[in-house]
Structures are given as C-alpha cells and as structure tokens.
C-alpha positions in Angstrom: 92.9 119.6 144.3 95.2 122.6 144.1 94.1 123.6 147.8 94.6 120.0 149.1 98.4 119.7 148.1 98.5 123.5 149.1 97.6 122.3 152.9 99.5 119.4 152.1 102.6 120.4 150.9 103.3 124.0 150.7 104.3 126.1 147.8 107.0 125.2 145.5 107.2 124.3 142.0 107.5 120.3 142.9 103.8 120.9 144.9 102.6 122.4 141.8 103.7 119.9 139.9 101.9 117.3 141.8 98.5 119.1 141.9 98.6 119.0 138.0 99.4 115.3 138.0 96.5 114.5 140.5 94.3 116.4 139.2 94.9 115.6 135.3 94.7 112.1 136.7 91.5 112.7 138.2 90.0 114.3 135.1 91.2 111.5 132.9 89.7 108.8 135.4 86.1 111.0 135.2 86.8 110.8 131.1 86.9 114.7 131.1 90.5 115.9 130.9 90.7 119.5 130.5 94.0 121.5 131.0 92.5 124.6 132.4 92.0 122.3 135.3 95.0 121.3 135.8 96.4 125.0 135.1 93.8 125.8 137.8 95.5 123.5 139.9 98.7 124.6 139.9 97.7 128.6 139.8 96.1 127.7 143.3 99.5 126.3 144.7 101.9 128.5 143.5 99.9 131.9 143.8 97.8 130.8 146.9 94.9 133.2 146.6 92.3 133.5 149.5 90.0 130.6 149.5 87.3 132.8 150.4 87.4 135.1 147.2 88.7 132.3 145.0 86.5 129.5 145.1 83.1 131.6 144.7 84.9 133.3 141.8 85.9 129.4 140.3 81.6 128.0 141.2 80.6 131.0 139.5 82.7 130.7 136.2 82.5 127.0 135.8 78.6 127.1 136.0 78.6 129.9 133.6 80.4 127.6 131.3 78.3 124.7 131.9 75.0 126.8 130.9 76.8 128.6 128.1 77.4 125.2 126.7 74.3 123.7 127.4 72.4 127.0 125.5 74.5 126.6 122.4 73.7 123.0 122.5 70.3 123.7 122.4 70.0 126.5 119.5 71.3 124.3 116.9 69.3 121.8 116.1 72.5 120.0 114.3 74.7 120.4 117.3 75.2 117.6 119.4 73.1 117.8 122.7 75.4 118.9 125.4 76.3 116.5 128.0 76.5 114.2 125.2 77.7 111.2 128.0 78.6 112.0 131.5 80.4 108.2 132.2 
C-alpha cells in the first residue's frame, strides 16, 4: 500500500498518514491487524527506498516470519497450531 499512495500522492507526512489508515484498514478487514504493517507503510512513503532492493528484502522477511511461526507452532505440542484461522 505504502508504494501505491507513494505513486499516488507523493511524499509528505499527510501521504504517510494515509498509507497507515489504508493499510490498517485493510489489515483489520483481513482480521490480521498488525502495526509493523502499517509502520511498513508509512516507512515506504516518507523514506521511498528503491522498489527493486525493498520489496525482495520485505518477501524474504515476511516468509521467514511466516515459517518461524509455523515451526514453533509445531514443536510444542501444547501450542496452538499456527494459522489457527485464516478468515
């Protein structure tokens, strides 16, 4: 979201401010809010770091997370199993 109000609108504090509200929005819709998101979000429109060395960087840590969470999930048999819902 953070590169679509970039195009959109440039970058100023008020842009940055609506790339958090979109995408905490869009996280809440999904049931999933997560600040770092939205901190994401607005890192992306006020710094504006190349696209090209960002996003791989952002894939990469996010599925890192994902199977980090889904491992720990897995070793404790009295953890909850991790998605526990996804809708």
């Amino acid at each position: 979201m953070g590169y679509a109000v970039l195009a959109a609108a440039g970058s100023s504090a008020w842009a940055a401010a609506v790339a958090a509200g979109v995408t905490l929005a869009l996280n809440m819709l999904a049931r999933t809010p997560h600040s770092p998101a939205v901190a994401t979000a607005v890192i992306i429109v006020l710094q504006t770091p190349a696209p090209g060395r960002f996003i791989p960087l952002l894939l990469g840590s996010a599925v890192l997370l994902v199977l980090t969470g889904y491992a720990a999930s897995r070793v404790r048999r009295t953890a909850p199993k991790y998605p526990l819902y996804w809708w």
